[in-house]
PLY file of the C-alpha trace (Angstrom):
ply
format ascii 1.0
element vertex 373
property float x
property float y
property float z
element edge 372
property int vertex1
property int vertex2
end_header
0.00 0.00 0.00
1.24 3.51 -1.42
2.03 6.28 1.55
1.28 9.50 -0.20
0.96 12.76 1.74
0.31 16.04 0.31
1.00 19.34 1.31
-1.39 22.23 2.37
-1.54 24.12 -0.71
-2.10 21.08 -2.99
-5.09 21.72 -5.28
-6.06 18.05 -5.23
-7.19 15.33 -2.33
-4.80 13.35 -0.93
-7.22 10.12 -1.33
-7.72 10.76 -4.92
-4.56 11.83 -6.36
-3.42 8.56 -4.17
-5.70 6.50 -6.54
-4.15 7.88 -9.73
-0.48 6.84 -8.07
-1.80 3.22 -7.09
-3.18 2.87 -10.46
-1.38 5.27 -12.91
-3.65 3.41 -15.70
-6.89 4.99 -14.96
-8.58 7.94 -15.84
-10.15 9.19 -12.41
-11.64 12.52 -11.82
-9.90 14.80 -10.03
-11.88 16.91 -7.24
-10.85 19.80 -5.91
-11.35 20.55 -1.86
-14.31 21.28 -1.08
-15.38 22.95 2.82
-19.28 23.38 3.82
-19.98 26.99 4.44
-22.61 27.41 7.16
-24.85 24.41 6.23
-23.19 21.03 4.11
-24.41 21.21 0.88
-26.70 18.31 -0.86
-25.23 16.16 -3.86
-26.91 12.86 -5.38
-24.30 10.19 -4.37
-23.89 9.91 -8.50
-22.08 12.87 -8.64
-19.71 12.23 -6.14
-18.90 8.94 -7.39
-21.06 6.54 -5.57
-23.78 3.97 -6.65
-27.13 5.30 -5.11
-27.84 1.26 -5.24
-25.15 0.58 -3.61
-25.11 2.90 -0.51
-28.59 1.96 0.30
-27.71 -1.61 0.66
-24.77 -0.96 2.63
-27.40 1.11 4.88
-30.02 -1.70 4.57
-27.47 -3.72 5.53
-26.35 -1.67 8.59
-29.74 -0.68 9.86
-30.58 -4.38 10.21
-28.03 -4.51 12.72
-27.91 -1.72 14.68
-30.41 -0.63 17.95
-33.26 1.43 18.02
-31.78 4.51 16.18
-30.94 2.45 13.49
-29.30 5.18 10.85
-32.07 7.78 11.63
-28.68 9.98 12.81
-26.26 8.57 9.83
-24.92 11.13 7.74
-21.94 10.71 4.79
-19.88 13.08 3.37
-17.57 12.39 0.03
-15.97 15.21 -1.38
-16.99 17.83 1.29
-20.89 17.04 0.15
-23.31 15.57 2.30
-24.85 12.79 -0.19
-27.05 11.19 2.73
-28.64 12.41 5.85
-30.85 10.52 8.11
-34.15 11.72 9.29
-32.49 12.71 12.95
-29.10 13.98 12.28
-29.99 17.13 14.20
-30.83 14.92 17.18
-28.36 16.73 20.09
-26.91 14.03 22.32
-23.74 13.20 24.24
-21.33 11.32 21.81
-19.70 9.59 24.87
-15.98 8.28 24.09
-15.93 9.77 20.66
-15.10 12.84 23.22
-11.47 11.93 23.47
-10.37 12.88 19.96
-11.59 16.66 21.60
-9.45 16.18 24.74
-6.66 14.89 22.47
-6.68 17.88 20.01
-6.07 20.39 23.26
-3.39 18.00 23.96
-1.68 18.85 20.22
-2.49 21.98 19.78
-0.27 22.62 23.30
2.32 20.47 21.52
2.02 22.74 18.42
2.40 25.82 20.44
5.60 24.43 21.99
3.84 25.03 25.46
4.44 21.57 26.26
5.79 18.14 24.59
4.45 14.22 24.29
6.96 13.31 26.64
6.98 15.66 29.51
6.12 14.42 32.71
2.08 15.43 33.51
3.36 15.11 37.32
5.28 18.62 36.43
2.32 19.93 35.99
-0.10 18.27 38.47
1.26 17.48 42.03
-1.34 15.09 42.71
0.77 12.52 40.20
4.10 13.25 42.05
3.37 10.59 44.64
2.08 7.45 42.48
2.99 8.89 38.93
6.15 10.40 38.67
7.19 9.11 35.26
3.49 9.16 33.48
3.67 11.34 30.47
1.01 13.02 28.33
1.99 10.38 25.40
0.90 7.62 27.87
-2.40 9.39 29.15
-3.10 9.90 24.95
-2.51 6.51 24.36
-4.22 4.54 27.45
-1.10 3.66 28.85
-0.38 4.93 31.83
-1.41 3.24 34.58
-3.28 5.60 36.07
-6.49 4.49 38.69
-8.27 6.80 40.76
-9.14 5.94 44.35
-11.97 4.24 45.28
-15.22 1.67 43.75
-16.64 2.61 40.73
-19.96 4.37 40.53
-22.07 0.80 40.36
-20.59 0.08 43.90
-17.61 -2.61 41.99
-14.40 -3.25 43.48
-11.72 -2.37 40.81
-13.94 -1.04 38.58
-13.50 1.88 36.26
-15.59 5.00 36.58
-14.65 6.34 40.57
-16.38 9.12 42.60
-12.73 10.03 42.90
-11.10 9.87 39.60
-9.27 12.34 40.39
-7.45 10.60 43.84
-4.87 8.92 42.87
-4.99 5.26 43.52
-2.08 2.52 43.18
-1.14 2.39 39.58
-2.11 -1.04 37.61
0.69 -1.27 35.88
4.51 0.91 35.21
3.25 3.33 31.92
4.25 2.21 28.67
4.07 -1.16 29.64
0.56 -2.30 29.15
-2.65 -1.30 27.19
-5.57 -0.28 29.65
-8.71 1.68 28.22
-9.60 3.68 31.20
-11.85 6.49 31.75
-10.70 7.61 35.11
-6.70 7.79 33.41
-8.79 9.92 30.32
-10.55 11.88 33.51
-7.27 13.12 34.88
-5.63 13.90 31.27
-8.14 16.58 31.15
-7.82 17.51 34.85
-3.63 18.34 34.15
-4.78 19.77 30.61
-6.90 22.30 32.25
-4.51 23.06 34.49
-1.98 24.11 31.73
-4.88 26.02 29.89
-6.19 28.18 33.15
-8.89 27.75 31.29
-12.10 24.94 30.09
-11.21 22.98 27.62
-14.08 23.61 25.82
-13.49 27.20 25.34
-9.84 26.71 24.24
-10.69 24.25 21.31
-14.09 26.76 20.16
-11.66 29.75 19.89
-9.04 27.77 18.39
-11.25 25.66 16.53
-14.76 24.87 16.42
-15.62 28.39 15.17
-14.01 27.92 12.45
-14.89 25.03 11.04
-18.56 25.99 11.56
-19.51 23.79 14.81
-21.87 26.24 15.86
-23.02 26.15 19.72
-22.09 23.11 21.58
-21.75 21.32 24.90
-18.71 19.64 27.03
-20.34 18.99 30.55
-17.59 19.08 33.24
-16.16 16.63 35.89
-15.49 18.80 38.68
-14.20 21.85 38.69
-9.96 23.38 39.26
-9.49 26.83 40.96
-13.19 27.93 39.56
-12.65 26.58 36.68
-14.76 23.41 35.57
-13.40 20.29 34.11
-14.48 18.86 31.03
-14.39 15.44 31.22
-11.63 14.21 29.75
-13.64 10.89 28.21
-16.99 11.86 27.79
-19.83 14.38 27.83
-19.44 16.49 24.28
-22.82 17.18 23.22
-23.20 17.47 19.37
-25.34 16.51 16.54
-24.44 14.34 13.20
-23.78 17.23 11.14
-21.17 18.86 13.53
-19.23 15.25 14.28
-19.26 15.14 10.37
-17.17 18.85 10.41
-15.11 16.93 13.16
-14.33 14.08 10.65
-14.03 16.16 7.72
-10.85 18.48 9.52
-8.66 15.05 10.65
-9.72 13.99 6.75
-7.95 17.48 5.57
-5.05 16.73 7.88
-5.99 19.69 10.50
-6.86 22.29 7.28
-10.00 23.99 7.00
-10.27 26.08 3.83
-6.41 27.08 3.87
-6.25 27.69 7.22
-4.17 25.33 9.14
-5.66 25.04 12.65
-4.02 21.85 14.10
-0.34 21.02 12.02
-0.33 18.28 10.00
2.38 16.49 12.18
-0.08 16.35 15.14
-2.82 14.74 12.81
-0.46 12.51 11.49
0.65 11.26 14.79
-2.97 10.94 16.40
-4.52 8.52 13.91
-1.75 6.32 13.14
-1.04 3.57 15.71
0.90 4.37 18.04
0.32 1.25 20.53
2.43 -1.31 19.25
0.90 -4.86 18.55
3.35 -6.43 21.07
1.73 -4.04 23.81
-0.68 -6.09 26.38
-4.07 -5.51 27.35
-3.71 -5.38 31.27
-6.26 -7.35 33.01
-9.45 -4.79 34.70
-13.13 -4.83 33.84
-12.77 -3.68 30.29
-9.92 -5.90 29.20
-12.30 -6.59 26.21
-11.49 -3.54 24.95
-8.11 -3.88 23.10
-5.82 -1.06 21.55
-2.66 -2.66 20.57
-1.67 -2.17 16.85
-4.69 -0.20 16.58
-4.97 3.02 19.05
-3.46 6.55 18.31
-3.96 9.41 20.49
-7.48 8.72 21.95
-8.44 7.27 17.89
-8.98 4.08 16.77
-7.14 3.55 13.45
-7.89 0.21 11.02
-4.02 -1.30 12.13
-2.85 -5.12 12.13
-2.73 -7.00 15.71
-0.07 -9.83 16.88
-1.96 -11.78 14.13
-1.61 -9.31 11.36
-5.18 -9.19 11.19
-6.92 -5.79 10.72
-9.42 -4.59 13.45
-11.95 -4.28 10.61
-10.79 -6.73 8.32
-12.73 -5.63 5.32
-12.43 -1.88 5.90
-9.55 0.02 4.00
-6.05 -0.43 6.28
-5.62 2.58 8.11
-9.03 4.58 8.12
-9.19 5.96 11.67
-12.26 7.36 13.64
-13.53 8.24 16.83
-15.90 5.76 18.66
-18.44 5.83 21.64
-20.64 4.14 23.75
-24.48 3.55 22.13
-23.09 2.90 18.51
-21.41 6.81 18.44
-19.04 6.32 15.49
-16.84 8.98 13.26
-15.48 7.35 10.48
-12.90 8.85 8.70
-11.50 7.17 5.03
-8.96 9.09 3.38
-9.10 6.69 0.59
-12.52 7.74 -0.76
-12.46 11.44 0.69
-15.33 10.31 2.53
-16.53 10.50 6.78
-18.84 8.38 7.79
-21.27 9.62 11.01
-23.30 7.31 12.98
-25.09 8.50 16.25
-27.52 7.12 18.34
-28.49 6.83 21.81
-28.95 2.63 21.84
-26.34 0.64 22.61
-23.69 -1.46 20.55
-24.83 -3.80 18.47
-23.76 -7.67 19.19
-20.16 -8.06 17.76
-19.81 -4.70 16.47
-16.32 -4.97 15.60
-17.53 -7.69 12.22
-20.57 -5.54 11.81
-18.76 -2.21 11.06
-15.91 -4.30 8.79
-19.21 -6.01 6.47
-20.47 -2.74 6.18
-17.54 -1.10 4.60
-17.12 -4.10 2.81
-20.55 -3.58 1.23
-19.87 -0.19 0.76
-17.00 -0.59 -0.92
-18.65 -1.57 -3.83
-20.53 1.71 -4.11
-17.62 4.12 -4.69
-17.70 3.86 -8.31
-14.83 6.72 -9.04
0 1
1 2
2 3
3 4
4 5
5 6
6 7
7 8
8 9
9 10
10 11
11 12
12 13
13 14
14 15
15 16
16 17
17 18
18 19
19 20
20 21
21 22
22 23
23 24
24 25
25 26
26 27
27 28
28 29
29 30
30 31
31 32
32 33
33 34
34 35
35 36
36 37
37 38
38 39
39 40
40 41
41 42
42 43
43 44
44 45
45 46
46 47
47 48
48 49
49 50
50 51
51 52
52 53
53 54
54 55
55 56
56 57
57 58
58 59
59 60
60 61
61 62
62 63
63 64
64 65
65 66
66 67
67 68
68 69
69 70
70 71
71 72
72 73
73 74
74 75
75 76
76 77
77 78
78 79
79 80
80 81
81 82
82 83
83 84
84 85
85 86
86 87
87 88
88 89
89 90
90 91
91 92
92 93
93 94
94 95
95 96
96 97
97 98
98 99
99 100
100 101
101 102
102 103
103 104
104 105
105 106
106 107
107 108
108 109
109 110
110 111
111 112
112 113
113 114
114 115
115 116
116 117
117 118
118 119
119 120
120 121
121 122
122 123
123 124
124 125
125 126
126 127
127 128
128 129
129 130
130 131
131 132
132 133
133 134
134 135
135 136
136 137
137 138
138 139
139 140
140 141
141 142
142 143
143 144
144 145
145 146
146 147
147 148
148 149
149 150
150 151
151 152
152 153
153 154
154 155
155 156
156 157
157 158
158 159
159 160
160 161
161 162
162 163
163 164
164 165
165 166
166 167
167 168
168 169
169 170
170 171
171 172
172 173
173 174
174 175
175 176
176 177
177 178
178 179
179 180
180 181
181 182
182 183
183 184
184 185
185 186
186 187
187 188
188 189
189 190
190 191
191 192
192 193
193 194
194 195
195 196
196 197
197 198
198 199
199 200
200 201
201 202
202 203
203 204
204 205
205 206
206 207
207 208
208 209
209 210
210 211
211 212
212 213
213 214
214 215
215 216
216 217
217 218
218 219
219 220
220 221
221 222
222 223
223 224
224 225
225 226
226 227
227 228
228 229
229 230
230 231
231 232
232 233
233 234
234 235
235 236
236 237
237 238
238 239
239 240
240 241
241 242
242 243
243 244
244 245
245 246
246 247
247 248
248 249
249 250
250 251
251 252
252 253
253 254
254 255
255 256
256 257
257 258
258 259
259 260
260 261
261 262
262 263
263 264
264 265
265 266
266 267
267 268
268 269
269 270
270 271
271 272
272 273
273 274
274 275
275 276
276 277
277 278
278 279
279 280
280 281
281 282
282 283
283 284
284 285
285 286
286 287
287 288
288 289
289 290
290 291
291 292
292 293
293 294
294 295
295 296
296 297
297 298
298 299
299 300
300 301
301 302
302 303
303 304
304 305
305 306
306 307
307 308
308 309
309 310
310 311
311 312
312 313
313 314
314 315
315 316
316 317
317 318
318 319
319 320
320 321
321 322
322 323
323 324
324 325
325 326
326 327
327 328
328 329
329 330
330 331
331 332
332 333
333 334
334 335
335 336
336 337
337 338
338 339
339 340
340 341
341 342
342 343
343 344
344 345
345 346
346 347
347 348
348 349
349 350
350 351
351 352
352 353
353 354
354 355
355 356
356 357
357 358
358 359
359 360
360 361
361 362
362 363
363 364
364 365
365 366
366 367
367 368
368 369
369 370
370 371
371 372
């Protein structure tokens, strides 16, 4: 598989001038950038070079297996057009994990201000970690690899159980950081505790100046975890409060490598870095309540990317190698596939469906078919 990246001022996509590289034989249209101004314009799928046939079956095909929401809140973008939207994509709701890509982004746009770098010590920062996390850096709190517990059962009354009164009470670590894989929420709670500590300021504010605004977001909602010296805490792995059409903005910057309409509001580099892996394969899971959940070959900086595990098998085996997106709890997806141009947004307030992991792969697999140029 070709590597191709392009730079900012590049008239053409990355995904399709990839295609004429891969397959110097064909004739394929190129399309120039495209951004949405205030609302995402309309195209027929046919014009952006995708079988109308085609994209409904791959829909049939994914309604039948999702919850109750089904795709009412599915919206996809090719091209920077919106050539389906589902009956709810205005529905406002909390987009649950898919929230770390937002604490992530403060993260890098710190590390592109040169306030701070992925391998500083948080504990330099935050003088609760001096004690039990000396050495825990802000690569290892992006990455779900530090360790990090906060004191205390979890909020369903479980012994060593994520999801503390206290997250922020340090506890005994699980494990030295960098040495196992451990998707935590209490660890993601106190990322954004020492990140808005740095700021002196929400998080949510910081990324809508630096942001949001500007790629059209409009008004929305980070609900906090406690509050620092006045200042509430957004949590760190949860609580952003959008609808379908703004995730699909969200999607659409990481597709355009951190560009919106020439304006470069999160450097390339820091893109780059966040959805590629960056757990190795050889990392372990470490064993708590959610050692289901498993990020190694496949986890950026709070993304999920299509990578390889100890096996060599892809995480969605049908899906294009390397697509990346942001995922929550209830179904809350944000495809991104840099191959097509395209972002794929799926909301809903219902739950996962059963083995969602083969459900999401036969989907792109079916859809697939329907990008026709």
């Amino acid at each position: 598989m070709h590597s191709l990246k392009l730079g900012t001022g590049c008239k053409w996509t990355a995904a399709i001038y990839s295609l004429l590289v891969l397959f110097p034989g064909c004739d394929f249209e190129k399309q120039p950038v495209v951004f949405p101004g205030d609302q995402w314009e309309m195209r027929t799928p046919e014009s952006q070079g995708v079988d109308a046939g085609d994209l409904s079956a791959a829909l049939d095909y994914l309604e039948s297996k999702c919850l109750d929401n089904g795709i009412n809140q599915v919206t996809v973008i090719r091209n920077g057009y919106m050539i389906h939207a589902g009956e709810q994509i205005d529905s406002v709701h909390n987009i649950w994990s898919c929230s770390k890509t937002f604490t992530s982004t403060v993260l890098g746009l710190l590390v592109d201000d040169g306030i701070l770098s992925l391998d500083d010590r948080a504990a330099d920062y935050e003088p609760l970690l001096k004690e039990k996390y000396p050495d825990v850096t802000f690569r290892h709190f992006a990455t779900m690899t530090s360790g990090y517990s906060g004191a205390g059962v979890s909020r369903w009354n479980e012994e060593n159980a994520d999801w503390s009164w206290t997250p922020y009470q340090p506890d005994e670590p699980y494990f030295e950081p960098g040495t196992q894989f451990a998707y935590w929420d209490e660890a993601q709670m106190m990322f954004g505790r020492v990140l808005t500590r740095i700021l002196n300021e929400e998080m949510r504010s910081f990324l809508q100046r630096r942001v949001t605004d500007t790629i059209g977001m409009g008004e929305w909602q980070w609900h906090p975890e406690g509050e620092l010296n006045g200042i509430p805490i957004n949590n760190g792995c949860t609580n952003v409060h959008v609808n379908a059409r703004q995730l699909a903005r969200w999607g659409w910057l990481f597709l355009n490598r951190g560009n919106w309409n020439g304006e470069q509001l999160v450097s390339e580099q820091w893109v780059d870095m966040a959805t590629t892996v960056q757990v190795p394969f050889l990392i372990p899971v470490a064993s708590t309540d959610r050692d289901n959940i498993r990020g190694s070959g496949c986890y950026g900086f709070n993304w999920w990317i299509n990578g390889r595990d100890f096996k060599g098998e892809l995480k969605l085996e049908a899906a294009p190698e390397g697509i990346f997106w942001a995922s929550g709890h209830n179904n809350n997806k944000c495809f991104v596939v840099p191959q097509w141009n395209l972002v794929f947004v799926r909301m809903g307030e219902d739950g996962h469906p059963p083995d969602a992991d083969r459900v999401w792969s036969e989907f792109f697999e079916r859809l697939a078919r329907a990008i026709i140029a």
